[in-house]
VORODO-514161 format. One line per 4 residues: number of its first residue (from 1); their letters; for each residue x, y, z of N, C-alpha, C. Coordinates in steps of 0.05 Angstrom, whole numbers. Layout:
// residues N
NUM> a> X/Y/Z/X/Y/Z/X/Y/Z; ...
//
This chain:
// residues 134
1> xxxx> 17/-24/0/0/0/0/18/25/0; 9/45/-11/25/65/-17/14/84/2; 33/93/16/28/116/46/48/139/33; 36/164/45/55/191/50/46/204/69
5> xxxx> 68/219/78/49/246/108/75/258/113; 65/270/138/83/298/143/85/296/175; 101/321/182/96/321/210/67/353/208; 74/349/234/45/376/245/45/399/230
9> xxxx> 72/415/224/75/434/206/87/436/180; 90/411/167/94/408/151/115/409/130; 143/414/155/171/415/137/186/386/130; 168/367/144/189/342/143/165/324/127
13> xxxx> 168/317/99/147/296/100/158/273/73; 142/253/73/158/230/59/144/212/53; 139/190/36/124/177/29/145/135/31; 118/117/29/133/96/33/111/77/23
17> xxxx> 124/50/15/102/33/9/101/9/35; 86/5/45/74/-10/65/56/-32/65; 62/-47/83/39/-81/95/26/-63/108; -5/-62/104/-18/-61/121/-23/-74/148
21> xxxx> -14/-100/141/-12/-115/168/6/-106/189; 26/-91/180/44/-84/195/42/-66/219; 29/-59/224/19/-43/250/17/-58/275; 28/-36/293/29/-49/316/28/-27/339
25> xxxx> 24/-27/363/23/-12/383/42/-29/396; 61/1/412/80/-11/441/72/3/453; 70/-7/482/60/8/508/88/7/525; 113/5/514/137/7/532/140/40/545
29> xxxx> 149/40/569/157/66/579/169/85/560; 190/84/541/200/98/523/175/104/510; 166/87/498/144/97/470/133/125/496; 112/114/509/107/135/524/121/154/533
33> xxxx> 143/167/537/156/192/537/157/196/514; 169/178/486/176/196/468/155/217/448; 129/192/447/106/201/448/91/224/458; 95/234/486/82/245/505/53/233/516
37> xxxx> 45/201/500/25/195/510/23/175/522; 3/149/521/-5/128/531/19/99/513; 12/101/489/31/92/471/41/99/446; 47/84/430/64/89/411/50/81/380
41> xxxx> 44/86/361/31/70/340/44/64/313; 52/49/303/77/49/277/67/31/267; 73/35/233/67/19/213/95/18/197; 111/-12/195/128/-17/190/136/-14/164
45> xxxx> 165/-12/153/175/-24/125/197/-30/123; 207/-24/97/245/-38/101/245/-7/79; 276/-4/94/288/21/84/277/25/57; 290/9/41/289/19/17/256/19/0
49> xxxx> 234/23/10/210/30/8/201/57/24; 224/72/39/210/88/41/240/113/46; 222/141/36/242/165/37/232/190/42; 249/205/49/237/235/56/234/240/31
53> xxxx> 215/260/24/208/274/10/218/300/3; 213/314/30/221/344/42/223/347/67; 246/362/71/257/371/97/282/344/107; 294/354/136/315/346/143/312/340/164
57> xxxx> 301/312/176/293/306/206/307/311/222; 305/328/252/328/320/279/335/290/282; 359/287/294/352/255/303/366/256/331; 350/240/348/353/235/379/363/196/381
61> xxxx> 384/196/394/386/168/398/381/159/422; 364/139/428/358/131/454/365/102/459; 378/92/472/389/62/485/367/45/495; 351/27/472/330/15/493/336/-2/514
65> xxxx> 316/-14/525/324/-34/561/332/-53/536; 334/-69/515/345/-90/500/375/-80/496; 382/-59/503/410/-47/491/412/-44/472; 405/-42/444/395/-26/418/397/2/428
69> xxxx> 413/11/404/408/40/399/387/46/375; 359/59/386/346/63/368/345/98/364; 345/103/330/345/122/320/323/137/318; 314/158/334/291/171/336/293/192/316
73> xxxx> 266/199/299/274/222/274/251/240/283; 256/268/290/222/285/289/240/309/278; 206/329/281/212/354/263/230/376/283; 242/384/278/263/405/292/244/433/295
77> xxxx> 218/434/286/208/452/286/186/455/305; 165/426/300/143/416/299/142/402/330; 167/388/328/165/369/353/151/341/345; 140/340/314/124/312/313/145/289/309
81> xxxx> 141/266/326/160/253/311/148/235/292; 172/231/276/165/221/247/168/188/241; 190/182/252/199/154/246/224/141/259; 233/115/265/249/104/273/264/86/258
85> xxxx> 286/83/265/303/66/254/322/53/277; 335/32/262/359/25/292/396/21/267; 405/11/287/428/13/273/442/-22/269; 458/-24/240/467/-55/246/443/-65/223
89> xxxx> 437/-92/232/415/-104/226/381/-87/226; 374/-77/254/357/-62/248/361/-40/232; 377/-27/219/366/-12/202/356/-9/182; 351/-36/172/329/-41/147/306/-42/159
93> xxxx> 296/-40/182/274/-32/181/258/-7/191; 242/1/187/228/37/199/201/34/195; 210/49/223/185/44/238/170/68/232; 147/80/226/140/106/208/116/110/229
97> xxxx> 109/134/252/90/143/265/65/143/251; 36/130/263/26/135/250/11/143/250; 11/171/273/-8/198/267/10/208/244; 28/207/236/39/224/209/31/218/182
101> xxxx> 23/198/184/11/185/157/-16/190/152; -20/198/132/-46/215/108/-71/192/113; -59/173/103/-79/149/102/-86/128/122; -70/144/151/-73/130/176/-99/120/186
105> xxxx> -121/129/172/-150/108/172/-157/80/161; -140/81/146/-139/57/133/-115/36/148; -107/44/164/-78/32/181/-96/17/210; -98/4/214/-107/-12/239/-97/-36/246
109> xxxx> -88/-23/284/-56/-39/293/-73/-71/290; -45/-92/285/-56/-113/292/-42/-126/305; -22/-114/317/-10/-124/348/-2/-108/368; 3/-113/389/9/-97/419/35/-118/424
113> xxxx> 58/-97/441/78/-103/452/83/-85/472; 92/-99/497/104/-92/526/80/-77/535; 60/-96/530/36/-99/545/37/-94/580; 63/-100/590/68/-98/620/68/-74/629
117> xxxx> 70/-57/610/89/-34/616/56/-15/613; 38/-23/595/9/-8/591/-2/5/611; -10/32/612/-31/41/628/-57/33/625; -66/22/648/-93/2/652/-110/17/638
121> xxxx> -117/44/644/-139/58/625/-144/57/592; -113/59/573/-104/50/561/-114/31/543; -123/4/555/-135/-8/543/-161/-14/532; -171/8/541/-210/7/543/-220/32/550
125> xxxx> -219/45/529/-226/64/531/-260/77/513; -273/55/507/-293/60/495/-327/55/513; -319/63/538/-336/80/555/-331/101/559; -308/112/549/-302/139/557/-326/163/545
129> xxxx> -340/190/554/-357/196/539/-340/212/521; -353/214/499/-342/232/471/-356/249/457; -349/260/446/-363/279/424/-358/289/403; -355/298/378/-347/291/348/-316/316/361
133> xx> -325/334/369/-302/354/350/-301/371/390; -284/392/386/-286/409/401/-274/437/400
//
């Protein structure tokens, strides 16, 4: 499937071809800081299916608890982050955020990882009350 998107303001954006299957949610402590939220949402690929478009990502390296250095990419402007990579062997694959992606409606996770780590609310949230817009 063919994906593109951007970050929030729109200097960093890139397109990639994608498994839809590939989606997944982590609820690890990192995802959650790097995020600022509950978790993390990414739809995978291998390098060479996907590229910036426009603009010049920051990149932040963070040491996961596996000892991997994974390559964090966001907007230097925006603050959105954009995508991951690792180094070695992982770097064929990237991991692409997927509030940044255009066609992120059509993207639905079909796995969870470091489920331990989840905030209980987190998981069930469809008693919560809602309302279209605000």
């Amino acid at each position: 499937m063919y994906i593109d998107g951007a970050c929030q303001c729109g200097k960093i954006a890139y397109e990639a071809e994608v498994d839809p299957q590939d989606v997944a949610i982590c609820h690890c402590t990192d995802c959650q800081r790097l995020t600022g939220t509950a978790y993390r949402a990414t739809v995978s690929t291998q390098r060479g299916q996907f590229q910036i478009t426009s603009g010049e990502p920051k990149l932040y390296v963070k040491t996961a608890d596996n000892g991997r250095r994974r390559l964090q990419f966001f907007c230097a402007d925006c603050g959105s982050p954009v995508y991951t990579t690792g180094e070695q062997e992982d770097a064929e694959q990237v991991g692409i955020r997927l509030g940044t992606v255009n066609q992120r409606k059509d993207l639905k996770p079909r796995s969870q990882i470091w489920c331990s780590s989840a905030l209980a609310w987190a998981l069930d949230i469809t008693k919560l009350p809602g309302r279209p817009g605000d």
